[in-house]
C-alpha positions as CSV (number, residue, x, y, z in Angstrom):
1,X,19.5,18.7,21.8
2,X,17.6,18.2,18.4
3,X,14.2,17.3,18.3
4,X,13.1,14.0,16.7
5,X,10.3,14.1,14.0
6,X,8.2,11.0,14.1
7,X,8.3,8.8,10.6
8,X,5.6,9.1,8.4
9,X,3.9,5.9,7.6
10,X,1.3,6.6,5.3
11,X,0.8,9.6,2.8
12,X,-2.5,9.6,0.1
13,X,-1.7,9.0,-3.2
14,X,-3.1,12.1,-4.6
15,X,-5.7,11.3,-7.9
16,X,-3.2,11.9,-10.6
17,X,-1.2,8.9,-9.1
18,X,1.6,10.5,-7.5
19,X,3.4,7.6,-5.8
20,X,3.4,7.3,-2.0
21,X,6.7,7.8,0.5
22,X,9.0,5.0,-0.6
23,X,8.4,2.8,2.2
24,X,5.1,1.6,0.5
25,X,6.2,1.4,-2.7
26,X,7.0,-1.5,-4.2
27,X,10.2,-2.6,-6.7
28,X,11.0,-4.6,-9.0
29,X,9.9,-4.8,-13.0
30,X,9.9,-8.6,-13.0
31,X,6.0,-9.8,-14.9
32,X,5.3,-11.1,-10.9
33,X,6.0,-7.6,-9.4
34,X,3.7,-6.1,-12.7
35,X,1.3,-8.5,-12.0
36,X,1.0,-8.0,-8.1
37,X,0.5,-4.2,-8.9
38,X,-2.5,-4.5,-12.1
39,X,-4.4,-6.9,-9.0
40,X,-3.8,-3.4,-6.9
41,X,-5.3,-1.3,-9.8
42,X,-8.0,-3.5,-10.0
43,X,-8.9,-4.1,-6.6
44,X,-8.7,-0.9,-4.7
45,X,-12.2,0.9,-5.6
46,X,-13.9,-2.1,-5.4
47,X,-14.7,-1.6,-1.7
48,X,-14.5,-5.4,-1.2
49,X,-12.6,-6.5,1.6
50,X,-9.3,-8.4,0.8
51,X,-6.8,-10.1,2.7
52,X,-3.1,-10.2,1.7
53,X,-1.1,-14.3,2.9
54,X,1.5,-15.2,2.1
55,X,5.1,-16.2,3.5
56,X,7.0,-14.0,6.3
57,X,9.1,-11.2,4.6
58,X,7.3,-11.0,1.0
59,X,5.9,-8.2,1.0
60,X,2.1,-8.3,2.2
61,X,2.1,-5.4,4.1
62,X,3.6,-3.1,1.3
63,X,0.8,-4.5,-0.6
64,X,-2.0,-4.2,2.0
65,X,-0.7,-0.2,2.3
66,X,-0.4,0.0,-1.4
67,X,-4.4,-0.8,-1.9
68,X,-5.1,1.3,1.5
69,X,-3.6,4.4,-0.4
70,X,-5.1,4.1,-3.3
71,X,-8.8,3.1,-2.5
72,X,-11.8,5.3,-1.7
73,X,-11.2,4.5,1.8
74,X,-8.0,6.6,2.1
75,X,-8.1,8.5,5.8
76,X,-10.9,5.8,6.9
77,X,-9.9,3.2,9.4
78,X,-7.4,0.6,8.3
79,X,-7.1,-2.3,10.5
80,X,-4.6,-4.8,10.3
81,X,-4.9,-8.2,11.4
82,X,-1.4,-10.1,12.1
């Protein structure tokens, strides 16, 4: 019987920017998908605390991982609030 790995959820981005596992990335090219990612950039090492609303199914917890893995708080608690 094969053994079952669990999925990965989270991976650090290392400091050259490697991208995370795909599941956190996000797609698209569109100026609202650039846009959505500089607000990443320029939030993540701020060490404020942010929240993420928006409609059901567009995207906020890709975000909220996305500015988890690349702040200084990488490997520190990361609580979610639904």
């Amino acid at each position: 019987m094969p053994s079952h790995q669990p999925a990965l959820s989270h991976r650090a981005v290392k400091p050259n920017g490697d991208d995370p596992l795909i599941e956190n990335e996000i797609v698209g090219i569109s100026q609202n998908i650039r846009s959505v990612r500089k607000v990443i950039d320029q939030v993540a090492d701020t060490g404020m605390n942010v929240i993420v609303n928006g409609e059901t199914g567009v995207g906020k917890e890709i975000v909220i991982n996305n500015l988890y893995l690349k702040s200084n708080r990488v490997g520190k608690p990361f609580i979610k609030v639904n």
